[in-house]
KENUGU-963146 format. One record per residue: residue number from 1; residue in three letters; z, x, y of N, C-alpha, C in turn. Coordinates in steps of 0.2 Angstrom, whole numbers, plus 5000, padded with zeros to 4 digits. Atoms other than C-alpha are relative to their C-alpha. Layout:
REM residues N
{node NUM ALA {Z X Y} {Z X Y} {Z X Y}}
...
//
This chain:
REM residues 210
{node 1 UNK {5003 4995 4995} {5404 5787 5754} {4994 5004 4997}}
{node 2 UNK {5005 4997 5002} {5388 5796 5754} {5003 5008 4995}}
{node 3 UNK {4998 4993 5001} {5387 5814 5744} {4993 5005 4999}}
{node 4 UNK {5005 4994 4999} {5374 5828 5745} {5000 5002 4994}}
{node 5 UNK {5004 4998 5007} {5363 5831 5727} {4996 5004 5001}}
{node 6 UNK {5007 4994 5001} {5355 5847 5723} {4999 5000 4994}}
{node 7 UNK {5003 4999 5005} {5345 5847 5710} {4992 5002 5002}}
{node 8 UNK {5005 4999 5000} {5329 5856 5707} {4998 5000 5004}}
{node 9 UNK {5002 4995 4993} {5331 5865 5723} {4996 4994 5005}}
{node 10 UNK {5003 5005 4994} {5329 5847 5732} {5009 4998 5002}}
{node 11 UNK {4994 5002 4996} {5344 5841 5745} {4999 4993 5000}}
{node 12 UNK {5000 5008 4998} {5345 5822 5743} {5008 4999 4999}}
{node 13 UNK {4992 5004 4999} {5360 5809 5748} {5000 4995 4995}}
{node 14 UNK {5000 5005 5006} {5367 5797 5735} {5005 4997 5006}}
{node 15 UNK {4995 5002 4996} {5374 5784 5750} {5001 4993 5000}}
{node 16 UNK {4995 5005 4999} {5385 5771 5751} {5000 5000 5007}}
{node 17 UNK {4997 4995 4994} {5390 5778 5768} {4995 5004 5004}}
{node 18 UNK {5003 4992 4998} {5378 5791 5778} {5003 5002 5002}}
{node 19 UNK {4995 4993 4998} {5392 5799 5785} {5000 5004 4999}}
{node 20 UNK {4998 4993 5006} {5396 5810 5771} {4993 5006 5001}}
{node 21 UNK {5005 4997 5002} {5379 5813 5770} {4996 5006 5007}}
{node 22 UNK {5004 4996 4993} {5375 5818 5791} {5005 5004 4998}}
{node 23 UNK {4995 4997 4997} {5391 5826 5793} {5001 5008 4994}}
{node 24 UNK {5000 4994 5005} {5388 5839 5777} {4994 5005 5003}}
{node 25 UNK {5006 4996 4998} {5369 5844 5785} {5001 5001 5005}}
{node 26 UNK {4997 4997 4996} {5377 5847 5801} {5006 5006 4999}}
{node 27 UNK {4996 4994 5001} {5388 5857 5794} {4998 5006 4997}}
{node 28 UNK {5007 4996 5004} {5374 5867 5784} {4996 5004 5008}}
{node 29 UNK {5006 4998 4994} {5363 5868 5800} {5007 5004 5002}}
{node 30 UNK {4995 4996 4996} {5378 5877 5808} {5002 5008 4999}}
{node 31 UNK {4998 4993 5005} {5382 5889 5794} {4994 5005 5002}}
{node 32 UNK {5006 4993 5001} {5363 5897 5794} {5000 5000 5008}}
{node 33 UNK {5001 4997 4991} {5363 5897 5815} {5007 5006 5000}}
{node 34 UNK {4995 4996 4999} {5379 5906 5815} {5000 5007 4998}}
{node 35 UNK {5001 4995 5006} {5376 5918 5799} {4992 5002 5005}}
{node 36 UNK {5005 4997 4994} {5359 5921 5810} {5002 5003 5003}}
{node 37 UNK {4998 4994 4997} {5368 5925 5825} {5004 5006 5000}}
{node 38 UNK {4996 4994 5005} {5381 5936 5816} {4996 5008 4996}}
{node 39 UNK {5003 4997 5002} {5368 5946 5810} {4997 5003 5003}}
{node 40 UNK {5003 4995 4993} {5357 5949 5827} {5006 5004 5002}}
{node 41 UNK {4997 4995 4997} {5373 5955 5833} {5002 5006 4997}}
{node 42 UNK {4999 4995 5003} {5377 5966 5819} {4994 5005 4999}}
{node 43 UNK {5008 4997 5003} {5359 5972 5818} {4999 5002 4991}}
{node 44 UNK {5004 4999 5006} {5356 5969 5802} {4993 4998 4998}}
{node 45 UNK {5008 5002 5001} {5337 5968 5797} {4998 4996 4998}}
{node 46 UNK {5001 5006 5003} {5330 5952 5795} {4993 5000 4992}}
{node 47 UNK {5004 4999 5003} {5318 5953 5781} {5002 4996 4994}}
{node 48 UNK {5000 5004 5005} {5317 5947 5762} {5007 5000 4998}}
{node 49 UNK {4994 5001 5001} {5334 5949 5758} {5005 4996 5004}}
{node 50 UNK {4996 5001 4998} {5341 5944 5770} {4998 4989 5001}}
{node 51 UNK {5002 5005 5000} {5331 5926 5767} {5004 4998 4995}}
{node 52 UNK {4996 5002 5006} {5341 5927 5752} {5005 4997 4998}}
{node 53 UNK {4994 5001 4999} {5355 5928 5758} {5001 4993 5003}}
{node 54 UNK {5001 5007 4995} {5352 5913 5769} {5000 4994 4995}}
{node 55 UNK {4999 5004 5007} {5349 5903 5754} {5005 5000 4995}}
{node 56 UNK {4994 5000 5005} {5363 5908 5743} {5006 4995 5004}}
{node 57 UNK {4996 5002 4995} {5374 5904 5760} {5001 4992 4997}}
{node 58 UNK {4999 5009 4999} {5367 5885 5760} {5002 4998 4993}}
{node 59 UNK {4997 5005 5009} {5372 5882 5740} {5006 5000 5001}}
{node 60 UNK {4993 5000 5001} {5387 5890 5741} {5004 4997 5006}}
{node 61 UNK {4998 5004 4995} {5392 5882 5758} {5000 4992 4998}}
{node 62 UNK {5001 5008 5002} {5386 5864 5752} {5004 5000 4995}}
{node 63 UNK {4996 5000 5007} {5396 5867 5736} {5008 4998 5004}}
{node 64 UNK {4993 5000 4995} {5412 5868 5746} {5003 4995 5004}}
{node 65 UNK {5000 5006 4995} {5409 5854 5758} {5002 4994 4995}}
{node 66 UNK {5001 5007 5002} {5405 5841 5745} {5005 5002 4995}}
{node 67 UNK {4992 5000 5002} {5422 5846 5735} {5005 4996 5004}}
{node 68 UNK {4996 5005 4994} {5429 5839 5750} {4999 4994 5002}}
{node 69 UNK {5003 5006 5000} {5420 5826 5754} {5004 4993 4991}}
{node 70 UNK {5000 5002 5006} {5421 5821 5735} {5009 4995 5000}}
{node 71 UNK {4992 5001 4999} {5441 5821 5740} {5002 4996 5002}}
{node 72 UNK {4999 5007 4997} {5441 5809 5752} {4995 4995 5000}}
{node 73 UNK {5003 5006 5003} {5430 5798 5744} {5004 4996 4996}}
{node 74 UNK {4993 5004 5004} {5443 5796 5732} {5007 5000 5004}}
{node 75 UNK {4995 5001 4996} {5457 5795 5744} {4996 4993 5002}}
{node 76 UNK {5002 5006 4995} {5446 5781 5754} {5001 4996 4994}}
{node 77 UNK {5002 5007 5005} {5445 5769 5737} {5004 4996 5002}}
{node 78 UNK {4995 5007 4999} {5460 5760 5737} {5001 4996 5008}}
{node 79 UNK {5001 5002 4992} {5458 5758 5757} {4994 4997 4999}}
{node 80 UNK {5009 5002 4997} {5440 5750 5755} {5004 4992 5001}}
{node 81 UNK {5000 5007 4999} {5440 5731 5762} {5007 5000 5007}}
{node 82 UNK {4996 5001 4993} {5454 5736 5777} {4995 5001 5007}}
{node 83 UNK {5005 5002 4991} {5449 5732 5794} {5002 5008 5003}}
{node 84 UNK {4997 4992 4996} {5456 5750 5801} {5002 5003 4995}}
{node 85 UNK {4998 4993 5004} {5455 5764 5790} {5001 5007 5003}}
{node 86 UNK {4995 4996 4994} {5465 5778 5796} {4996 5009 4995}}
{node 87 UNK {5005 4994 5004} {5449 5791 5790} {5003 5008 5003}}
{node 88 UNK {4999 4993 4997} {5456 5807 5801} {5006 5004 4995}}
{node 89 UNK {4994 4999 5005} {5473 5805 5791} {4998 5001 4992}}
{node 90 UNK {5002 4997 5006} {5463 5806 5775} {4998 5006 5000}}
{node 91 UNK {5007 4993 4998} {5450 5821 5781} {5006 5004 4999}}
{node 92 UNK {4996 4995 4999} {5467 5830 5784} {5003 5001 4995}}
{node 93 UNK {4997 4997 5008} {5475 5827 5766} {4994 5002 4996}}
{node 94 UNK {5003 4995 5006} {5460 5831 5757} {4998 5007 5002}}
{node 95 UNK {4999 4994 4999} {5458 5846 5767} {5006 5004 4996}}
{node 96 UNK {4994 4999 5001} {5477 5850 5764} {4997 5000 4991}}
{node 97 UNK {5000 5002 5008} {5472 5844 5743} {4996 5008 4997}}
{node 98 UNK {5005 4994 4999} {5458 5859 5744} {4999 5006 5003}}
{node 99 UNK {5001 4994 4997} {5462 5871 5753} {5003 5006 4994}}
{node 100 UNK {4999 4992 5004} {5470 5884 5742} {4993 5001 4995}}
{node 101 UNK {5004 5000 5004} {5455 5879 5729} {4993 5003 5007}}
{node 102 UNK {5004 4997 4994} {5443 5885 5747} {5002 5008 5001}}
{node 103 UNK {4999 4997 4995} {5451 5899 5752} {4999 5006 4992}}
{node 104 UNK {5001 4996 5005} {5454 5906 5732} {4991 5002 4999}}
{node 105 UNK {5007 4999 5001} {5435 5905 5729} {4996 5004 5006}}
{node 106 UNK {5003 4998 4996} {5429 5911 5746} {5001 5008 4999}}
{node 107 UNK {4996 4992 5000} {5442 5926 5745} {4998 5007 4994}}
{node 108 UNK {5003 4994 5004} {5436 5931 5727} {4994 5003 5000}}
{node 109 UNK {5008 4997 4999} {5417 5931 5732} {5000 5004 5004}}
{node 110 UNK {4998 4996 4998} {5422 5940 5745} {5000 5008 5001}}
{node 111 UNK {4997 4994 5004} {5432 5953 5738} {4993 5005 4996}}
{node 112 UNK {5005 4996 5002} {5417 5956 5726} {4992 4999 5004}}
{node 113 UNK {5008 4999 4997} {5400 5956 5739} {5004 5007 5004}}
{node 114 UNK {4995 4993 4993} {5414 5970 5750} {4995 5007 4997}}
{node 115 UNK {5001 4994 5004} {5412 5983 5736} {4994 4999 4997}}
{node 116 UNK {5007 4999 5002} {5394 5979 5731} {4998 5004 5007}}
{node 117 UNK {5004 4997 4995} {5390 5983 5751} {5004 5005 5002}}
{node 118 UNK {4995 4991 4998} {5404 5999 5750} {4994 5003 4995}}
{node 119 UNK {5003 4996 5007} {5395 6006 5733} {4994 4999 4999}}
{node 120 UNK {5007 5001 5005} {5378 5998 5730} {4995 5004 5007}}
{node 121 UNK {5005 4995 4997} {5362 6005 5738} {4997 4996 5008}}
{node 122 UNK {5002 5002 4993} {5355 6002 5757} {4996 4992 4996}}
{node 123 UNK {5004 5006 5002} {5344 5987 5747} {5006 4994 4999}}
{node 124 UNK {4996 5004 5001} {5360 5979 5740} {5005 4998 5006}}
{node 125 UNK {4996 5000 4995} {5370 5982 5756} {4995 4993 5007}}
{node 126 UNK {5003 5006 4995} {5356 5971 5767} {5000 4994 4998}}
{node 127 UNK {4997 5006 5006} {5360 5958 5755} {5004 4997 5002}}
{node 128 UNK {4991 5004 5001} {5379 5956 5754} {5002 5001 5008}}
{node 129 UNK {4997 5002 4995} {5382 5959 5774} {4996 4994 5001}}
{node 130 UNK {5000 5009 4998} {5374 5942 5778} {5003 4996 4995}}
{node 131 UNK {4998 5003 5003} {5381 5936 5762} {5009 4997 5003}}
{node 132 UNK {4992 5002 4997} {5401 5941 5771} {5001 4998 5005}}
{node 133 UNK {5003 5003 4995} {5394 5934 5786} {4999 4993 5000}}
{node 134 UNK {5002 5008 5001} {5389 5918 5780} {5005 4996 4995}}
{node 135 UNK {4993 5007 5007} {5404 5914 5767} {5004 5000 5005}}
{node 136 UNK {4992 5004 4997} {5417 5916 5785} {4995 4994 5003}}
{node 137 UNK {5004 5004 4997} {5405 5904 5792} {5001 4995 4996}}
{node 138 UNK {5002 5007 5002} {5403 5891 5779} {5008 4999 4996}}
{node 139 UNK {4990 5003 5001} {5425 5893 5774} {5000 4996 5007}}
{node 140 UNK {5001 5002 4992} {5424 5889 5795} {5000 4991 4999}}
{node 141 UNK {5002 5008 4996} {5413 5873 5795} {5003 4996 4991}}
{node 142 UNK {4997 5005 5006} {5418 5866 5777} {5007 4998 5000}}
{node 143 UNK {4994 5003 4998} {5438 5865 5782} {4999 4998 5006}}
{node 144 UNK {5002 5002 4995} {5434 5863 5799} {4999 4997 5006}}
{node 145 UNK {5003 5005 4997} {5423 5855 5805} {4996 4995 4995}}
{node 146 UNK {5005 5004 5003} {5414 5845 5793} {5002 4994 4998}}
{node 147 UNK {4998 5006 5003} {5428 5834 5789} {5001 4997 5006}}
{node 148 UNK {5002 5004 4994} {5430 5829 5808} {4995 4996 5002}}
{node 149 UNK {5004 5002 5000} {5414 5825 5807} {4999 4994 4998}}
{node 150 UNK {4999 5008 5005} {5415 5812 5793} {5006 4994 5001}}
{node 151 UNK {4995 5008 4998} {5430 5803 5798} {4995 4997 5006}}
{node 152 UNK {5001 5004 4991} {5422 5802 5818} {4994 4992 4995}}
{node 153 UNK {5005 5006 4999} {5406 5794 5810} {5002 4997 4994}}
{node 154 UNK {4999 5006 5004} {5412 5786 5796} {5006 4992 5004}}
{node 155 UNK {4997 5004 4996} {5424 5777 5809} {4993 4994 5004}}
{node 156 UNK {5007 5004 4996} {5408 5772 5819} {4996 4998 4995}}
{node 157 UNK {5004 5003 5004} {5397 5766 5804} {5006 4993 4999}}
{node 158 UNK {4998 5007 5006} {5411 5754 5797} {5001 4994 5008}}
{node 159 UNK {5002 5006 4994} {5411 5746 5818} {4993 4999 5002}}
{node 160 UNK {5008 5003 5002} {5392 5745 5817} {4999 4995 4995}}
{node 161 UNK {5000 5002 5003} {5395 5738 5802} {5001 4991 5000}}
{node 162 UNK {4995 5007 4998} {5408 5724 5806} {4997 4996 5005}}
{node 163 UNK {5003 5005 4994} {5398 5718 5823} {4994 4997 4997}}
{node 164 UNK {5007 5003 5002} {5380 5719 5813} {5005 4992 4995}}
{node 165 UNK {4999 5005 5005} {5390 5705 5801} {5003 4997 5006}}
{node 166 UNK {4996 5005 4996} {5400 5696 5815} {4992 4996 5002}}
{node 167 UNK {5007 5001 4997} {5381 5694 5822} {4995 4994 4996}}
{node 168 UNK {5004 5002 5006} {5372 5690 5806} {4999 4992 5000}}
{node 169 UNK {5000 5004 5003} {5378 5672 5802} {4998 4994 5008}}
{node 170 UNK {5003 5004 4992} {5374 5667 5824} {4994 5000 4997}}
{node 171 UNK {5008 4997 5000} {5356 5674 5819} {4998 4994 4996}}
{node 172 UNK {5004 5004 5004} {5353 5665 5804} {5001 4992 5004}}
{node 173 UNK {5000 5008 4998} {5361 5646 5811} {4994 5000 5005}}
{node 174 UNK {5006 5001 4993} {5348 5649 5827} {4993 4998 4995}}
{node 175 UNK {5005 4999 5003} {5334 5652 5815} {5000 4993 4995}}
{node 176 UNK {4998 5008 5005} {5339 5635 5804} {4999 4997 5005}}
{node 177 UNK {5003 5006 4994} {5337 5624 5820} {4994 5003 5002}}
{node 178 UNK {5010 4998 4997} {5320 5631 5826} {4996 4999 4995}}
{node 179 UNK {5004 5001 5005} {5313 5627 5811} {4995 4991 5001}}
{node 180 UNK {5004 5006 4999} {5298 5613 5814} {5003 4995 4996}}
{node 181 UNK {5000 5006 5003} {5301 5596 5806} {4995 4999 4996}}
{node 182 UNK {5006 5002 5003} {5291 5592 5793} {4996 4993 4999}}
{node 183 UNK {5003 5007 4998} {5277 5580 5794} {5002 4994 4993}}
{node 184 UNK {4997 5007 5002} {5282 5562 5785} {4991 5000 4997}}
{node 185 UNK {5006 5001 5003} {5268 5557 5770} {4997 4996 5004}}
{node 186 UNK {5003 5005 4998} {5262 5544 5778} {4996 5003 5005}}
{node 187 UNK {5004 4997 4994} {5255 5555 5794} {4996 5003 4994}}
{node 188 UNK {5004 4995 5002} {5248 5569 5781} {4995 4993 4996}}
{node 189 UNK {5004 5003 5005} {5240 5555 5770} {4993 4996 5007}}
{node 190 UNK {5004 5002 4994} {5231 5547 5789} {4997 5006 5000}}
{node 191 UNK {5006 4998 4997} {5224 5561 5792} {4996 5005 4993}}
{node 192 UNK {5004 5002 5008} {5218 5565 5774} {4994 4996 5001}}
{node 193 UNK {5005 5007 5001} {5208 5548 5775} {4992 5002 5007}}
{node 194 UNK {5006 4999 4995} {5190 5549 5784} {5002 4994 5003}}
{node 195 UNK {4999 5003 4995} {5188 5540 5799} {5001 4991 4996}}
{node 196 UNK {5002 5010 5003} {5179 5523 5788} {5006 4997 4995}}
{node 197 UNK {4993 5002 5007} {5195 5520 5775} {5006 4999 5004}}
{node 198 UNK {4993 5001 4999} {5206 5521 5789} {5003 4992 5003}}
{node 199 UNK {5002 5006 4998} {5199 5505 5799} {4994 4997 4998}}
{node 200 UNK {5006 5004 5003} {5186 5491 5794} {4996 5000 5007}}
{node 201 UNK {5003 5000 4997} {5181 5491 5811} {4996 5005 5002}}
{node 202 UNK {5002 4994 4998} {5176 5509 5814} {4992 5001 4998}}
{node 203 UNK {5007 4999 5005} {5160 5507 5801} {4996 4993 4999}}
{node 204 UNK {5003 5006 5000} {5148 5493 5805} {5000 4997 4991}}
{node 205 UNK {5003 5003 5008} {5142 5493 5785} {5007 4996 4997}}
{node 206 UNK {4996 5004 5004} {5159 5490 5779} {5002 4993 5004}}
{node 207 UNK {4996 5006 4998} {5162 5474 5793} {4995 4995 4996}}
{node 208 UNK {5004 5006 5003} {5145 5466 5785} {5001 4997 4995}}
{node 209 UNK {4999 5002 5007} {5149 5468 5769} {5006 4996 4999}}
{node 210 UNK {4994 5003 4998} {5165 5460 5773} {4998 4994 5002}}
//
């Protein structure tokens, strides 16, 4: 299955799969619309900080997701090559494998953004509220929603998969029979020859000299 690489502040997919791959950036796209409107409602002020925080959001939300993913990737192996893979019932165990390891890591950031926006100064505080904004947002869609996601489409990529190959080997036979016949030496070698080499008659001088 595909998985989501950040390196050097670039988001590429390594895919086997794009499932893994749509269903993690959908889940992304979510968290900063959400973490947005969460903020219009709270009025919090949109400004430099508050871009920051938006950014922190998508690292640490995409971290979280691609743990999971990672999960049932390895649950999927030894299922690779069945004709009905039962994706939903994975999503659910590696949910279930991960979830204390989601919920302890959410809970301490948390805990420590709370008391920076009880104690730290108006600068730090427009900060850490879209920060605790945007970690219940991206706990949400990384148990929630984003493994849904991966089964539904990985369910539909492996019957795209299975028809384009049932398809395939019709496509190529058609494409072997339509293929011209090729011309026999004996045509290419006649029309090679000029007219006078082909018949004696065709060229007065050679009948004389004959």
């Amino acid at each position: 299955q595909s998985l989501i690489i950040i390196e050097d502040g670039k988001i590429t997919m390594d895919a086997d799969s794009p499932a893994s791959g749509v269903a993690a950036i959908l889940a992304l796209i979510h968290d900063v619309v959400i973490m947005f409107c969460l903020s219009v409602i709270c009025r919090v002020q949109i400004n430099q900080s508050f871009v920051a925080a938006i950014i922190t959001i998508i690292a640490y939300s995409i971290n979280n997701t691609i743990i999971i993913f990672d999960r049932c990737r390895e649950n999927v192996k030894p299922l690779k090559g069945q004709k009905d893979i039962p994706y939903a019932e994975i999503g659910d165990q590696s949910v279930r494998e991960n979830m204390r390891r989601s919920l302890f890591s959410t809970f301490t950031t948390m805990v420590t953004v709370i008391f920076l926006a009880i104690f730290g100064s108006d600068t730090i505080r427009e900060f850490c509220v879209p920060i605790i904004l945007g970690l219940v947002a991206g706990l949400y869609s990384s148990v929630l929603l984003a493994t849904p996601m991966w089964a539904g489409l990985s369910k539909e990529f492996d019957r795209l998969m299975a028809k384009y190959r049932k398809s395939k080997p019709v496509y190529e036979g058609a494409k072997v029979d339509e293929e011209a016949p090729s011309p026999s030496p004996s045509a290419s070698t006649a029309r090679a020859l000029p007219p006078w080499r082909t018949t004696s008659s065709s060229c007065p001088r050679a009948a004389r000299i004959a």
